[in-house]
C-alpha positions as CSV (number, residue, x, y, z in Angstrom):
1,X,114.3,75.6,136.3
2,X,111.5,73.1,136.9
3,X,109.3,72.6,133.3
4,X,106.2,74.6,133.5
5,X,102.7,73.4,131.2
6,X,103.3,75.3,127.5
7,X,99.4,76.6,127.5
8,X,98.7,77.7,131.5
9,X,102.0,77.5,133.2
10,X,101.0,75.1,135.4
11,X,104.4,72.8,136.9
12,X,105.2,69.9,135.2
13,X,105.7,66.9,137.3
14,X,110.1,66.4,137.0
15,X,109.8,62.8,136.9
16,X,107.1,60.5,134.2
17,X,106.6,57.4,132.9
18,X,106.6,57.1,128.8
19,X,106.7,60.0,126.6
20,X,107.6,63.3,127.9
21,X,104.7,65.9,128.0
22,X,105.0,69.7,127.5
23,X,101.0,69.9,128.6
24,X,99.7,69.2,132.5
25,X,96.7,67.0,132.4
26,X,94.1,69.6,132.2
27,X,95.3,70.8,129.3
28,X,95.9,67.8,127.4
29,X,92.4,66.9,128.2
30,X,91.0,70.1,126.9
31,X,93.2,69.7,123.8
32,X,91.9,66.4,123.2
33,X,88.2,67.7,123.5
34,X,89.2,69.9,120.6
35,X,91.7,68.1,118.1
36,X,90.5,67.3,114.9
37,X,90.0,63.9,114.3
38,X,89.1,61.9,110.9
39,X,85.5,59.8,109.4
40,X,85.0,59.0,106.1
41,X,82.0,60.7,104.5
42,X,80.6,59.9,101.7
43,X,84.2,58.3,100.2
44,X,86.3,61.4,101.1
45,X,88.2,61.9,104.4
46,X,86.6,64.5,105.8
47,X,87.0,66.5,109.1
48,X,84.9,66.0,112.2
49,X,85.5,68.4,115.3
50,X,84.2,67.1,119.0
51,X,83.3,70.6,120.1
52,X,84.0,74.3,119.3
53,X,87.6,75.7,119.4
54,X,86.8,78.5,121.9
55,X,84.1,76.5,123.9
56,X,85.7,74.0,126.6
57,X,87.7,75.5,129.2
58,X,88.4,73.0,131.8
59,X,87.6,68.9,131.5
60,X,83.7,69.6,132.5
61,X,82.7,72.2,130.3
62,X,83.2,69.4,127.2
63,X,80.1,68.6,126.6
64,X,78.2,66.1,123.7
65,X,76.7,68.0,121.1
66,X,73.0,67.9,121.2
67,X,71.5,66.5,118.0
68,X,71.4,68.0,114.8
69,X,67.7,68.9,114.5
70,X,69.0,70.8,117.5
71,X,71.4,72.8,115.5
72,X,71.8,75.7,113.9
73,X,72.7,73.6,110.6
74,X,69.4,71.9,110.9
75,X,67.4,75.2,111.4
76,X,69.4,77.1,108.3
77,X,68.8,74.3,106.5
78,X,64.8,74.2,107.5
79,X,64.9,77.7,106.5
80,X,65.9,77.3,102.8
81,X,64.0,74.0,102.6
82,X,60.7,75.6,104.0
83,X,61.1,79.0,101.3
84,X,61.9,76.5,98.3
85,X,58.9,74.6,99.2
86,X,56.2,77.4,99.8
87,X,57.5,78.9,96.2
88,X,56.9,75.0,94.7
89,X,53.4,75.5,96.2
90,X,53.1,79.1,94.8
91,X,53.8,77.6,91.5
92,X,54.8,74.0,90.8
93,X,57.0,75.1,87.4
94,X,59.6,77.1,90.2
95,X,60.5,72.8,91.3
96,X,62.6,72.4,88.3
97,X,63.4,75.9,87.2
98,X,62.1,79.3,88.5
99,X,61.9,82.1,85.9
100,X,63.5,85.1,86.6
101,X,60.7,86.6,87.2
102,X,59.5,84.3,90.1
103,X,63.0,84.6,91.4
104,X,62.6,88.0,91.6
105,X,59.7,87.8,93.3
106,X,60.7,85.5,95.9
107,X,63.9,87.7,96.4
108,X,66.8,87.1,94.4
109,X,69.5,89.5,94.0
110,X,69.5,92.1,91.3
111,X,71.6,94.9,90.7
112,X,69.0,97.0,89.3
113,X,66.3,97.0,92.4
114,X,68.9,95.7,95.3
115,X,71.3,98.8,94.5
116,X,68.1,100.5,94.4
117,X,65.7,100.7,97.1
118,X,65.8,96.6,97.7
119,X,69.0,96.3,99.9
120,X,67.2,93.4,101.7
121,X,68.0,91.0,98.8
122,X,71.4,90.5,99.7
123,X,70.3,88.4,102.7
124,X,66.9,87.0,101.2
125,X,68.6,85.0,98.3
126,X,70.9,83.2,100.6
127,X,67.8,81.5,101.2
128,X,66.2,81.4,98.0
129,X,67.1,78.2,95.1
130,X,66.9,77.8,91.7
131,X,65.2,74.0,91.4
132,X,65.1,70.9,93.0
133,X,68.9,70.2,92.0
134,X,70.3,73.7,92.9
135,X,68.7,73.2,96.4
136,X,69.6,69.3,96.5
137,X,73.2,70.1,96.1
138,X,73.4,73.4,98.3
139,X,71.4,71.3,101.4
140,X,74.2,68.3,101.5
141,X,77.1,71.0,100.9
142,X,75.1,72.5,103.7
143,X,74.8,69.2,105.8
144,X,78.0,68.3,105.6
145,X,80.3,71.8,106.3
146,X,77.8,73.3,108.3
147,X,78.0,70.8,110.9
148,X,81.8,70.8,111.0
149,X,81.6,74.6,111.3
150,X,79.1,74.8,114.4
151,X,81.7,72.4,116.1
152,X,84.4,75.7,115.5
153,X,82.0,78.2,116.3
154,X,78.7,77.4,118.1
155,X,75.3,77.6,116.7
156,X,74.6,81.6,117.6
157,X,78.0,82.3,115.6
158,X,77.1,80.1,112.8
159,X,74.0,81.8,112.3
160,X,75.6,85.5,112.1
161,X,78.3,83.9,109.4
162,X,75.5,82.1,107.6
163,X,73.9,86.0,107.1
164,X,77.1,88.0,107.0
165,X,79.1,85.8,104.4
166,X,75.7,85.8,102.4
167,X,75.8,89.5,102.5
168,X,79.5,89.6,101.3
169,X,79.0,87.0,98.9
170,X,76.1,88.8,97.1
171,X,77.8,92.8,97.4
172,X,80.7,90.8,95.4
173,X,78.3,89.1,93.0
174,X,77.1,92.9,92.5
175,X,80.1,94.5,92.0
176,X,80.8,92.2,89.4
177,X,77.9,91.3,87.7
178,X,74.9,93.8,89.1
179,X,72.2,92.9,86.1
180,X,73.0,88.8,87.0
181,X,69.9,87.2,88.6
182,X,71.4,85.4,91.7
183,X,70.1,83.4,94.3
184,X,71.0,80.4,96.9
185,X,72.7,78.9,99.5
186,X,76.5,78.7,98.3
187,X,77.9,81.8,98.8
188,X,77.5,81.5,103.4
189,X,78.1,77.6,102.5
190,X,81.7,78.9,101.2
191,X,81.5,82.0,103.6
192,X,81.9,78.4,106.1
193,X,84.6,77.1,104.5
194,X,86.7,80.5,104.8
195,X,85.8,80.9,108.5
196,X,87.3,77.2,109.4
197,X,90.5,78.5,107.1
198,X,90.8,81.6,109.0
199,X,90.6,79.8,112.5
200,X,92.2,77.1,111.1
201,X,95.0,79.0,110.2
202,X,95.1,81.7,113.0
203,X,94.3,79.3,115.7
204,X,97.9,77.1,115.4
205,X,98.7,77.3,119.0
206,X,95.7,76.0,120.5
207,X,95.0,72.6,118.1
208,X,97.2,69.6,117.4
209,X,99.4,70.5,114.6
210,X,99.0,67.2,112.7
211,X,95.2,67.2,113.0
212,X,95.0,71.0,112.4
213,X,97.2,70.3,108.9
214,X,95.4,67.7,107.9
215,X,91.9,69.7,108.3
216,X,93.5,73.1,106.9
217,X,94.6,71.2,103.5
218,X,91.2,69.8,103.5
219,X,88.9,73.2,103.9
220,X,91.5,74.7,101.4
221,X,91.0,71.4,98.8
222,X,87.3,72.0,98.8
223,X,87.8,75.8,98.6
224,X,90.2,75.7,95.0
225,X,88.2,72.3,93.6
226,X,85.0,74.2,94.4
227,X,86.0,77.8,92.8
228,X,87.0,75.7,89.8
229,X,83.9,74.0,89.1
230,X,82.4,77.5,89.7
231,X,84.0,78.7,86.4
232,X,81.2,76.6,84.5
233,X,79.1,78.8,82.6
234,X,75.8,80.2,84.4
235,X,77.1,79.4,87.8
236,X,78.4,82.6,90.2
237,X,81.5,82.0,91.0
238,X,82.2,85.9,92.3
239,X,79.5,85.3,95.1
240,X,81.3,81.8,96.4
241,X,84.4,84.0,96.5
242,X,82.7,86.9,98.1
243,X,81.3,84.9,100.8
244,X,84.8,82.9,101.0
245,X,86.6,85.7,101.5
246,X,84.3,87.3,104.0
247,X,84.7,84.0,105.9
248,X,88.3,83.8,106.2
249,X,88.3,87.4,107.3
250,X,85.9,86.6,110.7
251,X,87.3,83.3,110.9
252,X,90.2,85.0,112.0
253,X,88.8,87.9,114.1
254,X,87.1,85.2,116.3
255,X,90.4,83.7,117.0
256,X,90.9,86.4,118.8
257,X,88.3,85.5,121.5
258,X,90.2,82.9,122.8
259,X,92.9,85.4,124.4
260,X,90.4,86.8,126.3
261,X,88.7,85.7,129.4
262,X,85.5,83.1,129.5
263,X,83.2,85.7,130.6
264,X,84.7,88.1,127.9
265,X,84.6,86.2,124.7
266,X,80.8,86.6,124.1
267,X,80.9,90.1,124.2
268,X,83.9,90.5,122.0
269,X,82.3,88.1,119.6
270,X,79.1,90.7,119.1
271,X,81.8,92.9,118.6
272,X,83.5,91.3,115.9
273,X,80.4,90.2,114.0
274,X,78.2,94.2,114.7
275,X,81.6,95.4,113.5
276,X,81.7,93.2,110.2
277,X,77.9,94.3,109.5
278,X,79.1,97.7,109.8
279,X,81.7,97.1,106.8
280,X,79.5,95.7,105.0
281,X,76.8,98.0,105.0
282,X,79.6,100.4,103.5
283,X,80.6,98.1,101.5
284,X,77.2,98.0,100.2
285,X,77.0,101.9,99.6
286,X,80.3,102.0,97.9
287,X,78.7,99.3,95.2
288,X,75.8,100.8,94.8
289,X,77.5,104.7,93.9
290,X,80.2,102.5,91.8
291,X,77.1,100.7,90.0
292,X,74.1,103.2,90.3
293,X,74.7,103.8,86.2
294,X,73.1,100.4,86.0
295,X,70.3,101.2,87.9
296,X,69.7,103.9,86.0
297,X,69.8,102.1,82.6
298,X,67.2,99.6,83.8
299,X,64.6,102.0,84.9
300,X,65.1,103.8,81.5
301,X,64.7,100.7,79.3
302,X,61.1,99.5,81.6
303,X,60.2,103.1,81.1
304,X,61.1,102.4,76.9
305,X,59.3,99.1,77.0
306,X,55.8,101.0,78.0
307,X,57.0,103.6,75.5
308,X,56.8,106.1,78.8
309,X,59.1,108.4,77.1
310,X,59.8,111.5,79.5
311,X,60.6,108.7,82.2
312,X,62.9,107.5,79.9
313,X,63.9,110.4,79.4
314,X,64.8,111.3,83.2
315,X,66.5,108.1,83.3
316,X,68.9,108.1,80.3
317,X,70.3,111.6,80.5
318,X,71.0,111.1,84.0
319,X,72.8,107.7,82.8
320,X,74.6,109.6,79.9
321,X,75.5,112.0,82.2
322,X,77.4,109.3,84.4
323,X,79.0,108.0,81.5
324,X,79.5,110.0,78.7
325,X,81.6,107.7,76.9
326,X,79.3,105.1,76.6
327,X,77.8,104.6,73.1
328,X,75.1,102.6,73.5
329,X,73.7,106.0,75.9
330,X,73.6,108.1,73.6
331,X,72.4,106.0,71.1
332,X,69.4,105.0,73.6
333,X,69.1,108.8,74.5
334,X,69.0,109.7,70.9
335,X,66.0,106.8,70.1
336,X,64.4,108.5,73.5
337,X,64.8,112.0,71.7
338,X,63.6,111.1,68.3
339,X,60.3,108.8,69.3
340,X,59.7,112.1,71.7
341,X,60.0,114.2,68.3
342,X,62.7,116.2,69.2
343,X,65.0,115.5,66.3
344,X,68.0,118.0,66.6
345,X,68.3,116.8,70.2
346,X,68.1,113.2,68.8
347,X,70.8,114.0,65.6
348,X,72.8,115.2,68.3
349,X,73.2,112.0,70.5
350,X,73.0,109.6,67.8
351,X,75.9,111.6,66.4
352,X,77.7,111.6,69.8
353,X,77.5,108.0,69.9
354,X,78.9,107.4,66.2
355,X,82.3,109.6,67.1
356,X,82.5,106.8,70.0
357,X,81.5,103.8,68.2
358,X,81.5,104.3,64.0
359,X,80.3,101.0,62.8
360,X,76.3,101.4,63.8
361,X,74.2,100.7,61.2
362,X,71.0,100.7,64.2
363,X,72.0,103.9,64.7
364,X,72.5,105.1,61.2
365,X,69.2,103.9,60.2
366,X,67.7,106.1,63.0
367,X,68.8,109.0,61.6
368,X,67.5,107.9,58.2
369,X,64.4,107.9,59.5
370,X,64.9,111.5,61.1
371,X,65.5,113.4,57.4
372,X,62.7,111.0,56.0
373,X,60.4,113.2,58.5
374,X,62.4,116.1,58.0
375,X,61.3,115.5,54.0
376,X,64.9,114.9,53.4
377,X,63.6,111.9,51.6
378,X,66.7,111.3,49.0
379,X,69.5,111.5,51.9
380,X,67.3,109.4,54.2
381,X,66.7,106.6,51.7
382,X,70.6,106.8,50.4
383,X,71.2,106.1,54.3
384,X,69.0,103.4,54.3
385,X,69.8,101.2,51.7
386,X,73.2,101.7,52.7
387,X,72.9,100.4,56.2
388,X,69.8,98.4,56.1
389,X,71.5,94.7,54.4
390,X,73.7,95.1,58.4
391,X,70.5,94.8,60.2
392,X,69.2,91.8,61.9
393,X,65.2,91.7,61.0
394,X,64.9,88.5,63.5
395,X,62.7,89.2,66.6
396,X,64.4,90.7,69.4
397,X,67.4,92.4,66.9
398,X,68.8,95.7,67.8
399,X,66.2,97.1,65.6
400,X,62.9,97.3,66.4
401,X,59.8,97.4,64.3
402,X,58.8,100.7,65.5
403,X,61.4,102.1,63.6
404,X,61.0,100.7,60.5
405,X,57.5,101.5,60.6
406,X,58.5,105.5,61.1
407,X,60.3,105.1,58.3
408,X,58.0,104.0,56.0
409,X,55.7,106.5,57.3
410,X,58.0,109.0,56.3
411,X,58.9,107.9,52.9
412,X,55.7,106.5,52.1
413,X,54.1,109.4,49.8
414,X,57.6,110.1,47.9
415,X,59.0,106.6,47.6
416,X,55.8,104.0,48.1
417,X,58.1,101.0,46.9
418,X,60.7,101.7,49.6
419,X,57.6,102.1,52.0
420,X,56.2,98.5,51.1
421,X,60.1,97.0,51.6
422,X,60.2,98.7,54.8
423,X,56.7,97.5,56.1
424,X,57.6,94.0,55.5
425,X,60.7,94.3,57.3
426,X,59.0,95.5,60.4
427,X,56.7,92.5,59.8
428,X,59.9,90.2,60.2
429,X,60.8,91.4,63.1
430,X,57.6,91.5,64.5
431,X,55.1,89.1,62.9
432,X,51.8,90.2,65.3
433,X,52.5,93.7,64.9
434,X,48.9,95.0,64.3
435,X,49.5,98.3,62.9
436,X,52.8,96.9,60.7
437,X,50.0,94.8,58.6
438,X,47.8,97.8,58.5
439,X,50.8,100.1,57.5
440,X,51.5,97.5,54.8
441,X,47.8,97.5,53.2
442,X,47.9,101.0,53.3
443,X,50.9,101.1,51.0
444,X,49.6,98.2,48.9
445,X,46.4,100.6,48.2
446,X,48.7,103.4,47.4
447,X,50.1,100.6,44.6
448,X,47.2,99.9,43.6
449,X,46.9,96.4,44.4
450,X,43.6,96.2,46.2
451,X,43.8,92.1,46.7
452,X,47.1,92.0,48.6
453,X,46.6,94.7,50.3
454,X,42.8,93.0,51.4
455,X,44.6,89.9,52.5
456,X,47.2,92.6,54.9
457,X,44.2,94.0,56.9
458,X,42.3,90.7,57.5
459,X,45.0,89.6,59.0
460,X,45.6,92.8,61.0
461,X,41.6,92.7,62.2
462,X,42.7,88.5,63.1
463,X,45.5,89.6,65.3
464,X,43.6,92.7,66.5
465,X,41.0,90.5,67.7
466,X,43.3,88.0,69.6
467,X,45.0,90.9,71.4
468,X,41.1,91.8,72.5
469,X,40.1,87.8,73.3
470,X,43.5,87.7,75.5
471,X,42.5,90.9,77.2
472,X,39.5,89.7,77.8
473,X,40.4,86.6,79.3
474,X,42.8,88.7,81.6
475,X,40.1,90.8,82.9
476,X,37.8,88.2,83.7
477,X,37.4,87.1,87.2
């Protein structure tokens, strides 16, 4: 049987000078266009494709690639360059290190308002960085795999991986971490790394096996060394495996364009990447149901912050409701309950979250403070003292100053000493608190010691008055 070409079938001449080939010339000429071969960059042998797997079929469709501020690496890379630069200009703090806030603004990802009515986030903060160096290193990374990528893919697919790894890489990100403030460029950087693997890997007929090795072990070197340095603290390591993952996966599925014909493979490409949207936009719902508690919980605690109680409220028993075996719930719902004055509802959840969670001296002091204003004066101060040497009176402690200050309200007229002990813890906890100062000289009067309690309310008036000046200067055009 005369030897036929292994890739079209083509006849094989019987008789050849040198090496015997198992390709006709065609082939081997296409095959050429498309192996692997080897440059150093930047001190590490690095992989350099002539032109994308699926692209060349026949010796004149190999064509030089045009030049890279022709390519889609070049315009991704314009993208996040041209965002990081208008938010520099917005405010010149955000070139070193953005605040959370400004992140926000600009688009990060955050569980709490992307898993609420923000889904857009999951593609904005591909594109959004955290300083100059978080950029500086994302925009090489960028440089360098991006351009080996297009070679695999073509520009038109590297632009749908760029968005659809950054989608995967931030709904993993969320299901891990939703209340993590995330943002830039590596999680489609990786989601390029996984789609060379999965062609690299799928695609072992159609590219020298030596070359394809050498690239595969490569991709996969950078992939592990990469996810290790990712287990340094503040960095998120869930979204680089995210968008890895969600590379390999369409990495492969586009390997299966090349068994179709030419004229075919663009349309089964759309396919493959409308298809892959599709998942993840169920993907997306699935996270969000799985992680709605969390939304929940942050609406309730900006509703607590502007001491909006009923939205509180709304927010917490819905949350408690979700999770009932959450302690720190009920403890919230029970603080919601008792600054709303509803202090059998409040004994009730505070209680709830004790049979779930014993050792809470927050909580115990909370319900101190309910029998002080239920005139259960003796219990509540027996509670307190009992409790109260556990509690952190720093600022920004699990105890607020609010509470102390109920509490001496409550046990002011029957126990004035305990009042005054209280006050001045508020006042550790929060040293500008206006009406902690006043509290305090009212107490001082009640002890009759008019001079202390003269030097208290100046220096509530001074602190009232800065909170007017700052006001002031706030309103001012």
């Amino acid at each position: 049987m005369a030897a036929t070409c292994r890739t079209c079938g083509a006849p094989l001449p019987s008789f050849s000078f040198g090496a015997a080939k198992d390709q006709c010339e065609n082939c081997r000429k296409i095959h050429a266009a498309v192996q692997p071969n080897f440059e150093k960059v930047e001190g590490t042998s690095a992989p350099r494709t002539n032109e994308a797997v699926s692209a060349p079929q026949s010796p004149a469709a190999v064509q030089t690639p045009p030049p890279i501020w022709q390519s889609a690496t070049f315009f991704l890379m314009a993208i996040n360059v041209a965002v990081f630069l208008i938010m520099v200009l917005k405010n010149p703090s955000a070139f070193m290190q953005p605040t959370n806030q400004e992140l926000l603004k600009w688009g990060a990802d955050f569980g709490p308002l992307t898993l609420d009515n923000q889904p857009w986030r999951v593609i904005t903060s591909g594109f959004l960085h955290i300083g100059i160096i978080h950029i500086a290193v994302n925009m090489w990374s960028l440089w360098i795999l991006g351009k080996i990528a297009e070679r695999f893919v073509g520009p038109t697919s590297l632009v749908a991986i760029y968005l659809l790894t950054g989608v995967g890489a931030s709904l993993a990100s969320l299901a891990w971490d939703p209340v993590r403030v995330s943002a830039g460029a590596s999680g489609p950087i990786f989601g390029f790394i996984g789609a060379m693997i999965g062609i690299l890997y799928m695609a072992k007929d159609r590219l020298d096996p030596v070359a394809r090795k050498r690239m595969l072990n490569w991709v996969v070197r950078i992939a592990v060394i990469n996810l290790f340095i990712g287990l340094t603290a503040g960095i998120d390591n869930m979204a680089h495996a995210g968008g890895l993952v969600t590379g390999i996966v369409i990495g492969a599925l586009l390997v299966i364009t090349l068994r179709n014909r030419t004229q075919d493979r663009g349309a089964v490409r759309r396919n493959i990447f409308i298809g892959a949207a599709v998942v993840l936009v169920l993907l997306f719902y699935a996270v969000r149901v799985a992680k709605y508690n969390v939304v929940l919980a942050y609406h309730g605690e900006v509703a607590l912050e502007s001491k909006d109680f009923p939205a509180a409220l709304t927010h917490f028993k819905e949350y408690v409701a979700a999770r009932p075996n959450d302690p720190d719930g009920h403890a919230t719902l029970g603080y919601i309950y008792q600054r709303s004055g509803k202090y059998p509802d409040a004994l009730d959840e505070y209680n709830k979250s004790l049979a779930l969670k014993p050792d809470q001296p927050d909580v115990q002091l909370n319900i101190a403070t309910i029998y002080a204003a239920q005139g259960r004066t003796d219990e509540a101060i027996k509670l307190f003292d009992q409790n109260a040497s556990q509690i952190d009176l720093t600022p920004g402690g699990k105890i607020d100053a609010d509470t102390y200050k109920q509490f001496g309200e409550a046990v002011m007229k029957g126990s004035p000493s305990k009042a005054e002990e209280v006050f001045r813890a508020a006042i550790k906890i929060a040293p500008d608190d206006v009406e902690a100062h006043s509290d305090l000289a009212r107490v001082l009067i009640l002890e009759n010691r008019p001079d202390e309690a003269a030097k208290e309310t100046k220096t509530a008036v001074e602190l009232g008055n800065k909170i007017l000046n700052k006001a002031e200067q706030q309103v001012k055009p």
